[in-house]
C-alpha positions in Angstrom: 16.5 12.0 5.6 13.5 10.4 7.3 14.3 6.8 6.6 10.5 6.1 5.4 10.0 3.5 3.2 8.0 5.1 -0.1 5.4 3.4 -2.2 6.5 4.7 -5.3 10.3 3.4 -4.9 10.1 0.0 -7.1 8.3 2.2 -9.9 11.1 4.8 -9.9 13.8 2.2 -10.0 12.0 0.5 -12.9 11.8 3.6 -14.8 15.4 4.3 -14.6 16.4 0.6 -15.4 14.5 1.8 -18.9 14.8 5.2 -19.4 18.3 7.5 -19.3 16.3 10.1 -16.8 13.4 10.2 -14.6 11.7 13.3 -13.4 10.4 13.1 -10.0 7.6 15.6 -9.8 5.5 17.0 -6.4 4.8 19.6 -4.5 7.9 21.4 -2.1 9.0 19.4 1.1 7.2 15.9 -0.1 9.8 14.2 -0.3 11.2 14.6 -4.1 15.1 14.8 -2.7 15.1 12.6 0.2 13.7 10.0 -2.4 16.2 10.6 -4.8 18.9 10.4 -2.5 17.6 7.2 -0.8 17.8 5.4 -4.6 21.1 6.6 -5.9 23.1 7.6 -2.7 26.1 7.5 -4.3 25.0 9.7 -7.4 26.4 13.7 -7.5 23.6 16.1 -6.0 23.0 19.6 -7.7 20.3 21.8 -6.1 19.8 24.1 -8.8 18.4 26.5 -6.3 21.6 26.9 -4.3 23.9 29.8 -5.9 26.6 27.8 -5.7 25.5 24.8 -7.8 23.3 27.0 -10.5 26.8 29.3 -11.0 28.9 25.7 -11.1 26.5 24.1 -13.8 25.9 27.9 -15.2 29.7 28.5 -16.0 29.8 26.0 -18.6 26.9 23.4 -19.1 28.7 21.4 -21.5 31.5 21.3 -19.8 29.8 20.3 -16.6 28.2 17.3 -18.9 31.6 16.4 -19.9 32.7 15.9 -16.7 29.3 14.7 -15.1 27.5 12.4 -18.3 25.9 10.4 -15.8 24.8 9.6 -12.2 23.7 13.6 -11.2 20.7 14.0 -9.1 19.2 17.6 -10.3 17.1 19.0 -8.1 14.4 22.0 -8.6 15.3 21.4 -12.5 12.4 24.0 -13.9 14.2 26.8 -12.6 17.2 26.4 -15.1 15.3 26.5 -18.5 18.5 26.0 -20.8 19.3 22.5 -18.9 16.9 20.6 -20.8 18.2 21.5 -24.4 22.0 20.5 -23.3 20.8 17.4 -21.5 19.5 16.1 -24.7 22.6 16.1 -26.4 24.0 14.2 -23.7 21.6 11.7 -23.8 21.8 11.2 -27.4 25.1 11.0 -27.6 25.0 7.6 -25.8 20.9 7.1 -26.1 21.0 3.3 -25.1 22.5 3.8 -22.1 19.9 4.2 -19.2 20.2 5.3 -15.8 22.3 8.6 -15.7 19.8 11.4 -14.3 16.9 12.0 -11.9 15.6 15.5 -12.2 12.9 16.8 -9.6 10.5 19.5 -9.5 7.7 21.4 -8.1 6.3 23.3 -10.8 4.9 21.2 -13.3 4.0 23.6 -15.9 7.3 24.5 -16.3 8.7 21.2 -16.1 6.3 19.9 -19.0 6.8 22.0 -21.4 10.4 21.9 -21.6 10.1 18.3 -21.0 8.2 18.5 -24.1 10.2 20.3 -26.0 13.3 19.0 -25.6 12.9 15.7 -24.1 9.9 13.4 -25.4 11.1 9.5 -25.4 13.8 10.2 -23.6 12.6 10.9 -19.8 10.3 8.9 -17.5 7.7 11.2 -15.0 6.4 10.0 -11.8 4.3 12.4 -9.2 5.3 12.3 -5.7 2.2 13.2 -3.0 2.8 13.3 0.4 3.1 10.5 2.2 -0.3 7.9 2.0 -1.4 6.4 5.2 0.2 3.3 4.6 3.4 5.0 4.5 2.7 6.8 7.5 2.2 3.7 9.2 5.3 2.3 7.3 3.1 -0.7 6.5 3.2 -2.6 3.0 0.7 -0.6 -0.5 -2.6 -2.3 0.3 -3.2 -5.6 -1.7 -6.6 -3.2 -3.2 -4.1 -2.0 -5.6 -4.0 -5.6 -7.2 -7.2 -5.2 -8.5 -6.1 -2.3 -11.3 -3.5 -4.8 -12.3 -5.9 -7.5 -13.1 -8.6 -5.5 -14.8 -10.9 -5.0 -12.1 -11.6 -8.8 -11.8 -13.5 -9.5 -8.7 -11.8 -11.9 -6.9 -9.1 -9.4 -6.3 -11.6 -7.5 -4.0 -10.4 -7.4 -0.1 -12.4 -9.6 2.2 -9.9 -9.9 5.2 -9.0 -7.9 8.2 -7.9 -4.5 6.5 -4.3 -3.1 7.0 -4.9 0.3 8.7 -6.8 0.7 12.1 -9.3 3.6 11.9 -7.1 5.3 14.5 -4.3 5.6 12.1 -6.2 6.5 8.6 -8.2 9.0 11.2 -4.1 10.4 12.2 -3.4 10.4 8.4 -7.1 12.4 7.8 -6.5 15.2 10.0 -2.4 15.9 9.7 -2.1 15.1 6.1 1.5 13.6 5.1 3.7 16.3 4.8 6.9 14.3 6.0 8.3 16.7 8.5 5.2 17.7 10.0 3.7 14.4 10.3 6.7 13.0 12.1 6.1 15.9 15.0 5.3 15.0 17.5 4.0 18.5 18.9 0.9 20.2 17.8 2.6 23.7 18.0 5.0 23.1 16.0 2.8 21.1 13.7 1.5 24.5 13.2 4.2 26.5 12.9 5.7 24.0 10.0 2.0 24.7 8.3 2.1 28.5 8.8 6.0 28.9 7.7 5.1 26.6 4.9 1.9 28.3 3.6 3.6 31.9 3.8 6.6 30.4 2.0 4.8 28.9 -0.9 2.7 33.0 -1.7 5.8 34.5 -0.9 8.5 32.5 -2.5 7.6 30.2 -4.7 4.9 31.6 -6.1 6.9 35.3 -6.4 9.6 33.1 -8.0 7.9 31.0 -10.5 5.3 33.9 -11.3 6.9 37.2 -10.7 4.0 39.7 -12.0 0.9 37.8 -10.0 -0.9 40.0 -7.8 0.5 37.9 -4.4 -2.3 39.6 -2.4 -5.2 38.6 -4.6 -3.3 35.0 -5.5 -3.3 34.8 -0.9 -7.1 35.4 -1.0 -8.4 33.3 -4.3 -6.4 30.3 -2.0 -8.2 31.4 1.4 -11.8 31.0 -0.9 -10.5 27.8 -2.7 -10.1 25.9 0.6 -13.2 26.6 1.7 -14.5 25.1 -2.2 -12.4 22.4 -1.6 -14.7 19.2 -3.0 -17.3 21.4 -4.9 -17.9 22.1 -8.6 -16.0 25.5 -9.1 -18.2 28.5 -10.8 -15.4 30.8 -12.2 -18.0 33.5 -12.8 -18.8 33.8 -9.0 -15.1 32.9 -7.6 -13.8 36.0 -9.5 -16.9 38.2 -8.0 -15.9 36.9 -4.5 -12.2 38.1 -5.0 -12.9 41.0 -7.2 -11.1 39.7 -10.2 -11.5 39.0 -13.6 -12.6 35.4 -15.2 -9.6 35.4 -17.1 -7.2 35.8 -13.5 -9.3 32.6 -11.6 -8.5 30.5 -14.8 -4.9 31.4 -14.4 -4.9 31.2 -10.9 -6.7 27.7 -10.9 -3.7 26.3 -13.7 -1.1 27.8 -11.0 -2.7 26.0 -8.0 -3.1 22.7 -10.8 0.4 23.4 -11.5 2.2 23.5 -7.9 0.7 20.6 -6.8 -1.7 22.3 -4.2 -4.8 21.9 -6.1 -6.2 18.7 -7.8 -8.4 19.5 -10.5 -11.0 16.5 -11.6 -12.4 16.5 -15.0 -15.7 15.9 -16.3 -16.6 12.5 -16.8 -18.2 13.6 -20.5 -18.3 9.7 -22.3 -22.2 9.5 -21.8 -24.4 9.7 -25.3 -27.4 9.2 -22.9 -27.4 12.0 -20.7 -26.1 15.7 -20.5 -23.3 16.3 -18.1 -21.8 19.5 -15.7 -19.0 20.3 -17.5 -17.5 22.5 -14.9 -14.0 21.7 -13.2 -14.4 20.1 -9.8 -11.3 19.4 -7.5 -10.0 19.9 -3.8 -6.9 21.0 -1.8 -4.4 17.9 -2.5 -3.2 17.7 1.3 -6.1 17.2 3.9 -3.5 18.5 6.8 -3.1 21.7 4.3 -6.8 22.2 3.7 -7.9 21.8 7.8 -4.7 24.4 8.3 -6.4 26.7 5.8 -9.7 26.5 7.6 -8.5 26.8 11.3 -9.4 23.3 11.8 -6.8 22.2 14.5 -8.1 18.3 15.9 -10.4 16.1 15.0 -13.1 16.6 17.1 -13.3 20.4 15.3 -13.2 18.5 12.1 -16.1 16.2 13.1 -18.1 19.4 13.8 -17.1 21.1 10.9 -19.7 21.6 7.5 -16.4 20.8 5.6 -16.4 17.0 6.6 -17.8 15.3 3.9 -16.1 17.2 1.0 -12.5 17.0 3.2 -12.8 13.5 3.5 -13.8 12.9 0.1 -11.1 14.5 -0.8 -8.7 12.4 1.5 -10.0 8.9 -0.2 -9.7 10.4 -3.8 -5.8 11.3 -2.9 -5.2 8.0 -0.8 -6.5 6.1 -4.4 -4.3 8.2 -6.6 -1.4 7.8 -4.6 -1.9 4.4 -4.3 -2.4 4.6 -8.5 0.8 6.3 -9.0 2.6 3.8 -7.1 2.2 0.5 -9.1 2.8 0.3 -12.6 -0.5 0.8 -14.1 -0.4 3.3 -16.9 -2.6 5.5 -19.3 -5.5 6.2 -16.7 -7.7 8.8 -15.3 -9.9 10.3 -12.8 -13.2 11.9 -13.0 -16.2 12.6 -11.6 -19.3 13.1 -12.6 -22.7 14.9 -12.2 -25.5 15.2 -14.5 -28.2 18.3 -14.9 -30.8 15.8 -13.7 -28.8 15.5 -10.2 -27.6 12.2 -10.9 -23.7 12.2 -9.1 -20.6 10.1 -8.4 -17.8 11.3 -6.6 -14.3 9.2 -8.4 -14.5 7.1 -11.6 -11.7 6.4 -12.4 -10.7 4.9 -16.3 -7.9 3.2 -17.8 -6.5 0.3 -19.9 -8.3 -1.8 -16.7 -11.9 -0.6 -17.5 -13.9 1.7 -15.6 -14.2 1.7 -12.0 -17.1 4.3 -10.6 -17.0 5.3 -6.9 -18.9 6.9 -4.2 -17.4 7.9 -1.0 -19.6 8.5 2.5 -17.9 9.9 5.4 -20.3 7.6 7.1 -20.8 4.1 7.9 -24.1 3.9 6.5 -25.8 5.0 3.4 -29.5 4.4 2.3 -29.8 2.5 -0.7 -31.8 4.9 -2.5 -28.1 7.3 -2.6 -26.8 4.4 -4.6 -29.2 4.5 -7.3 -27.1 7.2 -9.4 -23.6 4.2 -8.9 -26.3 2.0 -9.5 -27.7 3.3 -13.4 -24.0 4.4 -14.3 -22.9 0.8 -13.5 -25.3 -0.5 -15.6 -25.3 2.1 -18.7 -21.5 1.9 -19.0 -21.3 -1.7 -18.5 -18.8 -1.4 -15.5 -17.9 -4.5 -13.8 -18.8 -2.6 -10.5 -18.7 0.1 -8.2 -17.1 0.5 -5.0 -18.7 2.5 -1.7 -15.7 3.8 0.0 -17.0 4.7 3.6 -16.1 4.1 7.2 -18.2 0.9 7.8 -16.8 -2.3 9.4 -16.8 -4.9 6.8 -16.0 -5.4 3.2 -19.0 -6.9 1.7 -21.7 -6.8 -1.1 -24.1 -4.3 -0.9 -25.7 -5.5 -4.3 -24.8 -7.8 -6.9 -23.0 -4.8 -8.4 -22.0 -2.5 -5.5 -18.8 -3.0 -2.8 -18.7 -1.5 0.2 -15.2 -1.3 0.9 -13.9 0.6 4.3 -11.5 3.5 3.5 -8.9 1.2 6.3 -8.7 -0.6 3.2 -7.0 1.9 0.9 
């Protein structure tokens, strides 16, 4: 266990104080376990990936249940598809009762639909990233975060010295927050973690959850994807680039969605006024993932890099979700959106709070004429505001309409 303090803990402990399960979903070596451990230490731990524990539960499920009808930490639940029928009659036979399971998993696909299936109403999901910057820095969720809880009312804006120091949201840029990499202190085995993690995930998981993909082609649609990372994705030309079919980069972009590697952003479509790109846009979830998959090994590399812009974009979009995920706001979204005129913004993001629109700038600058497209979207969708997310030194009003707020501040 690393002994990190997560954002997401209160939620979780919330969710079981209401609900008789919780599924902790995320990508492999996140953190799903170790956070499931930290909350109920005491509670029975199956890894459902272990032999030993899938032939225990496999002998007899029912009888397992009888003997175990509460306080059982499953972990890798997807890969034992007949657990979720049986683990509805145990609920139901005592369905008030709440806090008896937490179930984790990295393949959300699977997970959902027997979720679906067999367990709607009775099971709470949460999504575990890798670690945010904050918790990096094992520092308190920004007060930012307030603002979705009080409907985007202004007052809740930051004005104060920020929490992060660029040094440390620069640190959490570059590595990413895979926990066991990030707490290395040694760029070579930094690396090696990445490679053995990389070449685990095509030739394990991937072989496991998926046994008839083409692992060769699956190795190189990645490669390409990485270097898309932040840019509206043509399907048409991605499959001519790996010498596949439409049909295999939809699939292929639903297994990337699915395992957590790839964050797919829809289409901001809710505008009567003007005609949008309807194309999916998204990036590698992990920045310390994405500079691996590009050979990009320290930040001065990075700053020279043509990926910058779209990488850190990326980075801001994940440090706001993650910080999303961790309070309880509920029922929300995030989109971008791009018009055939050339009108852009790169995050809005809409919920029960109202709609927040938001462009990011690696730099600390930004001409105000790049604003204009923030600017009319503000005022045709009757936003409160937007933010400018960028690396400048102060907090402040850029317009009566637009916030600059520096990323320290996420």
């Amino acid at each position: 266990m690393n002994g990190l303090k997560r954002n997401i803990t209160q939620k979780v402990n919330s969710m079981l104080e209401h609900f008789p399960a919780v599924v902790i979903l995320g990508a492999r070596q996140v953190g799903k376990t170790t956070l499931a451990k930290e909350l109920r230490p005491n509670w029975s731990y199956i890894d459902l990936e272990k032999p030993s524990d899938n032939q225990l539960f496999m002998n007899d499920p029912e009888f397992f249940f009888a003997q175990n009808p509460r306080n059982i930490i499953l972990d890798e639940a997807q890969t034992l598809p007949v657990l979720f029928n049986i683990l509805r009659g145990v609920i139901d036979e005592n369905r008030a009762e709440k806090n008896r399971f937490i179930l984790t998993g990295s393949s959300s696909p699977e997970l959902m639909n027997h979720i679906s299936e067999s367990l709607a109403g009775r099971i709470a999901i949460v999504e575990l990233g890798t670690f945010k910057a904050n918790e990096i820095a094992q520092i308190p969720l920004s007060p930012f975060y307030q603002l979705f809880q009080n409907n985007l009312a202004k007052e809740y804006l930051p004005s104060e010295a920020p929490p992060l120091t660029r040094q440390q949201v620069h640190h959490a840029w570059m590595k990413g927050g895979y926990p066991e990499p990030t707490l290395i202190n040694s760029s070579l085995l930094y690396q090696e973690w990445m490679e053995n993690y990389y070449k685990t995930y095509i030739s394990r998981d991937i072989a496991n959850l998926f046994p008839r993909l083409n692992k060769i082609a699956y190795q190189r649609f990645i490669s390409i994807l990485g270097k898309l990372s932040g840019t509206i994705i043509n399907k048409s030309e991605l499959a001519r680039a790996i010498e596949i079919n439409e049909k295999s980069v939809r699939e292929y972009l639903n297994i990337a969605e699915g395992t957590f590697l790839w964050r797919h952003l829809l289409s901001f479509e809710n505008n009567v006024i003007k005609s949008v790109i309807k194309m999916p846009k998204g990036h590698i979830q992990d920045s310390g993932l994405l500079h691996y998959l590009l050979k990009i090994n320290s930040l001065d590399e990075l700053y020279h890099h043509p990926i910058i812009g779209n990488s850190f974009e990326g980075f801001v979009i994940e440090e706001l979700i993650k910080g999303l995920q961790a309070i309880p706001v509920y029922n929300w979204q995030s989109y971008y959106y791009r018009t055939r005129s050339g009108a852009e913004i790169d995050l809005i993001l809409d919920g029960a709070f109202g709609i927040l629109p938001i462009e990011i700038k690696y730099g600390s600058k930004v001409e105000f004429r790049k604003l204009k497209s923030l600017a009319n979207f503000i005022e045709e969708h009757k936003a409160p505001f937007g933010l400018l997310i960028n690396q400048a030194d102060t907090a402040k009003w850029l317009t009566p309409t637009i916030y600059q707020l520096p990323v320290e501040w996420l």
